[in-house]
N, C-alpha and C positions, 0 to 999 in steps of 0.2 A: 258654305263650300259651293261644289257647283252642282249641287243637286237643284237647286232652287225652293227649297224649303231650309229656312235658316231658323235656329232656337237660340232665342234670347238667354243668356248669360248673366246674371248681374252679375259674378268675379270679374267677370274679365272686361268690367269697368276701370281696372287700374292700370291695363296699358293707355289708355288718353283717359285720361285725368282734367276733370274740370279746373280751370285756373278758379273757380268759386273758391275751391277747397285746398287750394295748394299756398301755401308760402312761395315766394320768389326761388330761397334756396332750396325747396325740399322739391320743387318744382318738375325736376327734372331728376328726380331719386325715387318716386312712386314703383317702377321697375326693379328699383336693386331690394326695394323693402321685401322682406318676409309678408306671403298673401295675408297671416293675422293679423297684421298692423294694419290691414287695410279695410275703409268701412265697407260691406258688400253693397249698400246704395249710391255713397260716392264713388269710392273707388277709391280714397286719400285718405293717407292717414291719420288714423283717430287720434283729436288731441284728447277728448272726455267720453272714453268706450262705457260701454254697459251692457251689462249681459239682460237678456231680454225671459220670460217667462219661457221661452222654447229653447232656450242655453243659448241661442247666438248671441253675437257682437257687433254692436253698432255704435257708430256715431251718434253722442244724445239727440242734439238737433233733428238729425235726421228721421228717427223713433219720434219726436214729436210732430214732427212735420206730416208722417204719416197718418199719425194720429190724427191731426187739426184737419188733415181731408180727406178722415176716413178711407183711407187706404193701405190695402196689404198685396206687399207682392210677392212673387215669387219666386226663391232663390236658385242658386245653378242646378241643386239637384232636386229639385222638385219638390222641397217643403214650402211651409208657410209659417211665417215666423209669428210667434203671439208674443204681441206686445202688452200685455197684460199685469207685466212688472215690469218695473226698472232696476238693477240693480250695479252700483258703478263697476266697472271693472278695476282696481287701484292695482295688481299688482300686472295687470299686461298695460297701462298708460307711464306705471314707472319703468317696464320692459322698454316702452316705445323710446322715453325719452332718454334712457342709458343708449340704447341702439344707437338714437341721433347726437349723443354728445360723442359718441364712441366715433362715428361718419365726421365729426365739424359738420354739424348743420345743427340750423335751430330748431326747437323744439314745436310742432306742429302747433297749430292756433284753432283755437275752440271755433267751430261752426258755427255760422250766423246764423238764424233760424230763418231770416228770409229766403238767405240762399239754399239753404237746404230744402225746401218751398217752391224751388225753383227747379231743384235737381227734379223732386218728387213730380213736378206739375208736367214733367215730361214725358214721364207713364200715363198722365190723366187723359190725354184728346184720343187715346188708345182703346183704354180702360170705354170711354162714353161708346167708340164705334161699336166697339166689341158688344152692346148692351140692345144697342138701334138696331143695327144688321145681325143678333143671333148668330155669330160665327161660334165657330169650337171652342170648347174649352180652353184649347193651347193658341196662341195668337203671337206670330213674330213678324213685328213691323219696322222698318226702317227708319228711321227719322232724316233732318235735312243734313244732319250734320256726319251720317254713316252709322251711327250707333244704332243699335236697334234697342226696342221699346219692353218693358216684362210681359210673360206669360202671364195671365192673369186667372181666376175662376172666375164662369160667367155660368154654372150651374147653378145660383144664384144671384139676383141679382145684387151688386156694392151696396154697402150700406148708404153713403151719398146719396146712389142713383133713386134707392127705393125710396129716399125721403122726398127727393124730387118732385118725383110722379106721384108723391100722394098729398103732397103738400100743396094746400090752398092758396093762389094768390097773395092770401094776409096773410099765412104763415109764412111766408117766404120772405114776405117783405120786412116781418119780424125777424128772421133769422140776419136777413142783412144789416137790421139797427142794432142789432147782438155785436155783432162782428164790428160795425162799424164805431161803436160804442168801445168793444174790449182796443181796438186801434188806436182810439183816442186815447187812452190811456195807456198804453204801452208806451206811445209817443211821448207822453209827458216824463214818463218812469225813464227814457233815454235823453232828457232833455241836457244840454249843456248845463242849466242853471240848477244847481241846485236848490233853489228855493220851488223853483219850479216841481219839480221832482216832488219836494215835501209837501207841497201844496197837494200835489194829486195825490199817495199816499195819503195825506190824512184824510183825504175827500175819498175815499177808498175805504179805508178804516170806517168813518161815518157808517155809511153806506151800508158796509157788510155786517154793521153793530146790530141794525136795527131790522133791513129787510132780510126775510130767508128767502126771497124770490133769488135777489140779487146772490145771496151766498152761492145759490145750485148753479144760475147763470154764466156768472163769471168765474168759476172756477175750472178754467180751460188750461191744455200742457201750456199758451203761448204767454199766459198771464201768470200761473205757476213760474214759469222761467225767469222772468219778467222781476218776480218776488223773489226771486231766489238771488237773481245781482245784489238789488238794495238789501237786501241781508248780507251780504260779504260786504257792503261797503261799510268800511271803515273810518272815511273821511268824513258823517256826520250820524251822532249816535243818537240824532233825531229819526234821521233817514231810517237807519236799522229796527231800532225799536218800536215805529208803525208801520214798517213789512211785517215784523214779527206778530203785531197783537192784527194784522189781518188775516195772518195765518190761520191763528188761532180764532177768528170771527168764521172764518172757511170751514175749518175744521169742525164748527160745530153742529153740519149738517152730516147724517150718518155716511150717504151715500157720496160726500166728496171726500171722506178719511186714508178712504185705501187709495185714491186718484190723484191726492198728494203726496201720501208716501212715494207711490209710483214717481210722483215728478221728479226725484231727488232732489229735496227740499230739504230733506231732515239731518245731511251734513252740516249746510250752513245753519240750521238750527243749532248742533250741536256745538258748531263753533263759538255763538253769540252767547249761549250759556257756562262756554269757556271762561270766554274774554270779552265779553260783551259789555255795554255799561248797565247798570245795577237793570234799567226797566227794561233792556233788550233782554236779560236776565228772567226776568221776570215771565214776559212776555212766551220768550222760549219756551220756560219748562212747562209751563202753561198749554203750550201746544203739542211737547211732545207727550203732555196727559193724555190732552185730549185725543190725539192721534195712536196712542197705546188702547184707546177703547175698545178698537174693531180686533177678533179676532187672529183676523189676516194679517196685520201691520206687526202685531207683540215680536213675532222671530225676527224679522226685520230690521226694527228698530235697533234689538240688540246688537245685529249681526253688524249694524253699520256705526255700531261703535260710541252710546246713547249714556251707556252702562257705568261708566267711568266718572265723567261730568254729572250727572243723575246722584250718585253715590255722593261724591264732593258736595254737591250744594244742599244735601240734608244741612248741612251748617252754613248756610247763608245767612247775613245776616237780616236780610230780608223774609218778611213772613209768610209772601205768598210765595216765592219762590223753593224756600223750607218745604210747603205744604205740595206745591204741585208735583215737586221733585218726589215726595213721598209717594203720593197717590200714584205716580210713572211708574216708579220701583215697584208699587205693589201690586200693579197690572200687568208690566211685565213678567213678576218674577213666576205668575200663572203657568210661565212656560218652562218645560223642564233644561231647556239648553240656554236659556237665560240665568235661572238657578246653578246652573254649572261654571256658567261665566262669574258670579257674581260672587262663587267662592273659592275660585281664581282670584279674584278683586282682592280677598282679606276680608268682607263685607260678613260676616258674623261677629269679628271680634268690634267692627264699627259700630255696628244695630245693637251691640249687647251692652256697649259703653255707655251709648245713647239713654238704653232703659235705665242702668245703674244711675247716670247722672239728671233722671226726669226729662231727658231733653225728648221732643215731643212722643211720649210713650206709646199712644192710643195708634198714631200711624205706624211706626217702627213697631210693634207686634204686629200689626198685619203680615208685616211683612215677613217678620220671623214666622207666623204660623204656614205660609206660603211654601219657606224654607225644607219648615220640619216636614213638610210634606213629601219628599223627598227622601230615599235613601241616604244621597250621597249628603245632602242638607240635612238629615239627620243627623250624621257620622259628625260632621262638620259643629253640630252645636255641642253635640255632647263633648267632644274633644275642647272645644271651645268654652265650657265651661257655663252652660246655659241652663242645665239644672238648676245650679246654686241661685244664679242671677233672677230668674222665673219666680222661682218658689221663695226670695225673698220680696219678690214684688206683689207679690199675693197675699205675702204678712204685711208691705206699708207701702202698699202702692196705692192709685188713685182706686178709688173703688166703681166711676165710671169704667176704667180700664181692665177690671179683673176679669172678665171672662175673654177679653182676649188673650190673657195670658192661661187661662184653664185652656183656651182651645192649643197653643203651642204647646204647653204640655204633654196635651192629650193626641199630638202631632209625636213628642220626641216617646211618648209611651209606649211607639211599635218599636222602639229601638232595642227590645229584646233585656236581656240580663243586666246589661251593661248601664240601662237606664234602669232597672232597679236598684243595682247596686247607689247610683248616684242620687237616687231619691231619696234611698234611708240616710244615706248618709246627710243628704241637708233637710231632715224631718218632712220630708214632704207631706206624709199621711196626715201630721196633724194640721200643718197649709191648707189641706183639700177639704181637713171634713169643717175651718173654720168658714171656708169659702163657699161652703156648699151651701149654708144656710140661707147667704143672700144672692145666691144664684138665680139666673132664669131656671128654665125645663130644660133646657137644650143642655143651659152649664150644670145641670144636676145632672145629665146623665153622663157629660163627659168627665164628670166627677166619679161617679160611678163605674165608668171604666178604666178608669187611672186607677181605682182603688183594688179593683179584681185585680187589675195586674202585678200591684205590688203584694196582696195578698197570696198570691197561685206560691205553691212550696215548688223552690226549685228542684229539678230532676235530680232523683239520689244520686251521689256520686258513684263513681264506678267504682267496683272491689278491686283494690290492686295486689299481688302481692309482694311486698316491698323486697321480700328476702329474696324469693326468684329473681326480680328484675336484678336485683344486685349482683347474684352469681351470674346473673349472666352476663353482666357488661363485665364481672371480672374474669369469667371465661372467654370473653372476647376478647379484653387488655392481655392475655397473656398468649394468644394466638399469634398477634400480631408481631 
């Protein structure tokens, strides 16, 4: 205004609107849009929103772009957004795009990440003064073009800037064959030719097979993104299925797990396990194993919809895919909002057919014992009918496999009355004491407490007296 101290805004970046971020026809519609549709670093609306670890909404690009140059800014009211997770926004991108079929206009275009790179790098020559000259916390600068620049914190110093100034001559020069290195190969990953493209993917794949230097290095948001295209491509299911097994080479270092969930990578995983060809198949579940390992990642995975496909390919006719799919489910199902999902699924009466029919038993009890951990995964097997099925698995099942079925048992044993009753009825006591003998210590004891259970005499019945209650629903019947 005319005070002569002006505060920087990032909202009210959507009255001018970078043409980076605009389509031709949406071009001149940024104003009539509702402010949510609008990213708060561009200022155009989101064609691929995501909600950010601090609940905001952004444009992904743009969230990576931050990221790739360590940068965080400051929004109109004075927070600071953690980017810390990604998580997609699917039900305000289908808002967006009803809004624009609803207008006649076309539906907004995913952010380039260079340009969004470009938006960001416009806070940067701000961000560095503000670091040299020690000005205030609060900083609002003009740029050439009228907009003015974010507030930034400079009570410490950017993560950038401090690597800067402590970094040596060689490490620096290291960090630019980093970069200049992850370029080349992005370059290839956009190349027109697809053989081109294959070529660096599998020199990729190589690469990340053998060195862990390379795994921690190159697993940056620009090369995540990068991977995540040639996984939705379709057009060669060479292409797709060594994105996918370099995922899974990334993945297998601890500290890039939760860094790729973050990238939102694990749709198009879940896609390719869909409909993918048999090794992209393969490849995928592979990674959404290994990527279920970190605690942080299990609620995630499920939330974005892993759970479904997972289930399905237990019956793959492939073996490793069978098997990864297995080991997925029984990592996630650790979590108790996954277990809830999963028996939404129907996924008892699948895992229980599984045992009855031998198909592979040793994983599918894990998984069941997972379940019975659970109340509601209790209720759910016993209704389902997993007494019977258990306790004849224990009479002519593999005898590798029996203590993971004492340990489900010994899962659905909290289940109170209701699993007593269902024990005697399919002899369980005699099941348990013949399983006991070649049990571990562990399955001896949870033999042990299966057995106090069904022995405990249930609570005497209450004394009723039949003849009172009678007069008096017939002195009620005749009130009425």
């Amino acid at each position: 205004m005319g005070s002569g101290k002006q505060r920087w805004k990032i909202a009210s970046f959507h009255k001018s609107p970078s043409s980076l971020f605009a389509g031709k026809k949406l071009q001149n519609h940024h104003r009539q849009a509702p402010i949510e549709f609008l990213c708060p670093l561009s200022g155009s609306i989101m064609a691929d929103p995501v909600i950010v670890a601090s609940g905001h909404t952004f444009e992904r690009n743009c969230v990576l772009a931050c990221l790739s140059l360590s940068f965080n800014p400051t929004l109109a009211d004075g927070a600071f957004p953690d980017f810390s997770a990604l998580i997609p926004n699917l039900a305000l991108r289908s808002t967006i795009r009803n809004w624009c079929r609803h207008h006649l206009l076309e539906p907004p275009e995913t952010v380039d990440f260079y340009s969004a790179q470009e938006i960001v790098r416009r806070f940067m020559p701000q961000l560095a003064a503000a670091v040299v000259n020690r000005t205030p916390s609060e900083v609002s600068v003009a740029s050439s073009d009228g907009t003015l620049t974010p507030r930034i914190r400079t009570a410490t110093p950017p993560p950038f800037s401090a690597r800067a100034s402590c970094c040596s001559s060689s490490s620096s020069s290291e960090i630019e064959t980093n970069f200049s290195e992850e370029n080349e190969i992005i370059a290839k990953f956009r190349s027109s030719e697809i053989s081109e493209q294959e070529a660096a993917v599998v020199s990729l794949r190589q690469q990340t097979r053998t060195e862990e230097e390379s795994r921690v290095r190159l697993c940056t948001p620009r090369l995540l993104s990068a991977l995540r295209s040639l996984l939705a491509a379709r057009y060669s299911s060479s292409l797709q299925a060594n994105a996918a097994a370099t995922v899974v080479n990334l993945s297998l270092e601890k500290e890039n797990k939760v860094k790729i969930v973050r990238s939102g990578i694990v749709p198009t995983l879940i896609d390719a396990l869909r409909g993918g060809s048999p090794e992209s198949q393969d490849h995928a579940a592979g990674a959404l194993f290994s990527l279920s390992l970190d605690d942080q990642n299990k609620t995630a995975i499920g939330v974005l919809g892993a759970l479904p496909p997972l289930l399905s390919s237990l019956r793959s006719d492939s073996v490793g895919t069978r098997r990864d799919s297995a080991l997925a489910l029984y990592h996630l199902s650790l979590v108790q909002s996954n277990r809830v999902k999963l028996i939404k699924l129907g996924s008892i009466q699948i895992l229980l057919g599984m045992v009855k029919s031998g198909w592979m038993p040793g994983r599918i009890l894990l998984i069941l014992c997972n379940m019975a951990g659970s109340v509601e995964g209790r209720a759910a097997m016993l209704d389902g009918g997993a007494v019977e099925c258990l306790v004849n698995y224990l009479n002519h099942g593999e005898a590798a496999t029996r203590e993971s079925c004492l340990a489900a048992i010994y899962g659905l044993s909290y289940g109170g009355l209701r699993f007593k009753g269902l024990a005697k009825e399919a002899a369980a006591e005699a099941a348990l004491r013949r399983a006991e003998a070649a049990a571990s210590e562990r399955g001896k004891e949870k033999v042990k407490r299966i057995l106090e259970v069904l022995r405990d005499k249930e609570d005497e019945e209450e004394e009723i007296d039949w003849e009172e209650l009678l007069n008096s629903d017939d002195s009620l019947s005749r009130t009425q």
